[in-house]
C-alpha positions as MATLAB code, in Angstrom:
seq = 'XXXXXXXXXXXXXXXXXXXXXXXXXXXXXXXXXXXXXXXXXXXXXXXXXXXXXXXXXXXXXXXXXXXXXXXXXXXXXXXXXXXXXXXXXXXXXXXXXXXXXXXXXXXXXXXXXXXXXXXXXXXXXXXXXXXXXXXXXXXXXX';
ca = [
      -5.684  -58.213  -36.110;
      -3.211  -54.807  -35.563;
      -3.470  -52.096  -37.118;
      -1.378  -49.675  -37.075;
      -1.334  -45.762  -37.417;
       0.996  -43.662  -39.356;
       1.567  -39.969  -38.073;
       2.738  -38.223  -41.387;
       5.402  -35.612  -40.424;
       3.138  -32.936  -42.660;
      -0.104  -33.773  -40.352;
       2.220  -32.915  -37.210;
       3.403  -29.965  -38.353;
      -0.379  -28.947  -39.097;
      -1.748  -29.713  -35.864;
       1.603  -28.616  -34.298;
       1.336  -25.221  -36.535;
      -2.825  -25.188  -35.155;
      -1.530  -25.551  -31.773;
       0.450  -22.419  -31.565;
      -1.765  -20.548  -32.967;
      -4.635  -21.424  -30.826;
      -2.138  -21.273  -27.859;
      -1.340  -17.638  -28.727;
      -4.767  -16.644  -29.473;
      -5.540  -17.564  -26.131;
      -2.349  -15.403  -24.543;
      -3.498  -12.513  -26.118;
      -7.454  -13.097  -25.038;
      -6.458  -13.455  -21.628;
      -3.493  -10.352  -22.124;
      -6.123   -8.002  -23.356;
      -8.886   -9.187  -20.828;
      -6.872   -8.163  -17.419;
      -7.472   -4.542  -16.049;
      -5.833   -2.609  -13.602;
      -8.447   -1.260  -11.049;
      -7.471    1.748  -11.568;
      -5.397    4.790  -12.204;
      -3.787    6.792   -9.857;
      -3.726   11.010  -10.702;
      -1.686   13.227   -7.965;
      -4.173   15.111   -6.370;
      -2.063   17.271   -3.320;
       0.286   16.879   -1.052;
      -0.809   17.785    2.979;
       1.532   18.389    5.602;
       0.771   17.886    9.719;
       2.143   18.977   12.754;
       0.236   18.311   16.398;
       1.486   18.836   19.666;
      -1.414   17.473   21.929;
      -3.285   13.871   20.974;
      -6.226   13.876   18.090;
      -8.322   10.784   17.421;
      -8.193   12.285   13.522;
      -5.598   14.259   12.339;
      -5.903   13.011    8.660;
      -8.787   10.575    6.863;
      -8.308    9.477    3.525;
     -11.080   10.746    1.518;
     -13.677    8.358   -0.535;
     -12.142    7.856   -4.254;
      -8.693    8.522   -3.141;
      -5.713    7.051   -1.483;
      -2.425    8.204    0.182;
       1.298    7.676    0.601;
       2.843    8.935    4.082;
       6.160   10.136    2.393;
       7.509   11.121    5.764;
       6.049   10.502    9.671;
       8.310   12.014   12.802;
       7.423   11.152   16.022;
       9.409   12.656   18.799;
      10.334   10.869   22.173;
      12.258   12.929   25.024;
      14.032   11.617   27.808;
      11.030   11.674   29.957;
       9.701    9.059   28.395;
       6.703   11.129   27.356;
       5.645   10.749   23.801;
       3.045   11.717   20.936;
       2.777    8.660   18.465;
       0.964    7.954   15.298;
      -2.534    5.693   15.356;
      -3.777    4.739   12.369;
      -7.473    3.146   12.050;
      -6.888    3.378   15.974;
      -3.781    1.133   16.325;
      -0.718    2.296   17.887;
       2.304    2.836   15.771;
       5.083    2.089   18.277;
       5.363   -0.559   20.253;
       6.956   -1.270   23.917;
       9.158   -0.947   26.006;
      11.606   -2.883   23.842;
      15.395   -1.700   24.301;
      15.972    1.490   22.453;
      17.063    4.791   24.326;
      13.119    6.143   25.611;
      12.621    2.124   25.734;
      10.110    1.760   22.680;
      10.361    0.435   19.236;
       9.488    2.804   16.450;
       7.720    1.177   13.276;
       8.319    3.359   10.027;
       5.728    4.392    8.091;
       7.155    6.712    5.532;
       5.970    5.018    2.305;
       3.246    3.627    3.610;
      -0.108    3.526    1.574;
      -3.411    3.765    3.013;
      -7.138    3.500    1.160;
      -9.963    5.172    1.288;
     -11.576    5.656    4.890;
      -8.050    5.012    6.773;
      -7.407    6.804    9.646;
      -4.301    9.008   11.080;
      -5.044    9.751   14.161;
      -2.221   10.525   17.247;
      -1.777    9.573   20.906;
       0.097   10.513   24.042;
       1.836    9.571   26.872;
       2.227   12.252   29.032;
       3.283   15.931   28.249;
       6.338   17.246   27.688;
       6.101   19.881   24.466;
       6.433   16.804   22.114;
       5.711   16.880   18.399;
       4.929   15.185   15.595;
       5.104   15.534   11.746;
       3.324   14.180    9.276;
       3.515   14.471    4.832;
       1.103   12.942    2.777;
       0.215   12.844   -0.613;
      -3.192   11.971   -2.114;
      -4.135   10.656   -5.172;
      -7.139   10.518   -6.881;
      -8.382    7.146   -8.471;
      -9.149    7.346  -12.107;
     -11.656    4.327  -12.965;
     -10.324    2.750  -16.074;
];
């Protein structure tokens, strides 16, 4: 023996009507449950200029981080250079092709957390310089 089942278009549009709201119930459960890890309040901005090599020019402080708006490193003819390190990596890379024969990597807008390291290197002498802006921000826990 069958038997068969009738889905009444009312019952759908319950259950259907039940659905969404369940569905959006959800959204906003999940919407409201995300949080940012925190916020981020301008704290100061620091500007750097070296002329010999420094294992720490700059360390970003606990409960802050920092944006390099602006790193120059300069190269002479010599092929004697000051470059950036940062967490005691090299920033430039070579000899590659340019004019001094090294690739420069940019790091203006590059962000950096707390306990990162700026530090800066040489090859040589030669009166070379480097500059270096930063700003810092303070994290604001939520």
């Amino acid at each position: 023996m069958q038997t068969h089942y009738y889905i009444h278009q009312t019952d759908f549009k319950l259950n259907y009507k039940n659905m969404k709201t369940k569905l959006l119930l959800l959204l906003l459960a999940l919407t409201l449950g995300v949080n940012a890890q925190g916020n981020l309040q301008f704290n100061q901005v620091l500007t750097y200029t070296a002329s010999s090599p420094q294992s720490t020019l700059y360390t970003v402080p606990s409960g802050k981080v920092a944006k390099i708006t602006k790193a120059i490193e300069f190269f002479n003819t010599s092929n004697y250079f000051l470059v950036f390190t940062i967490n005691g990596v090299r920033t430039v890379e070579g000899p590659y092709g340019n004019a001094d024969g090294y690739t420069r990597t940019s790091k203006d807008g590059m962000w950096l957390k707390s306990g990162d390291v700026i530090g800066v290197t040489a090859n040589g002498s030669g009166g070379e310089k480097i500059f270096l802006s930063i700003i810092e921000y303070n994290i604001i826990s939520p």
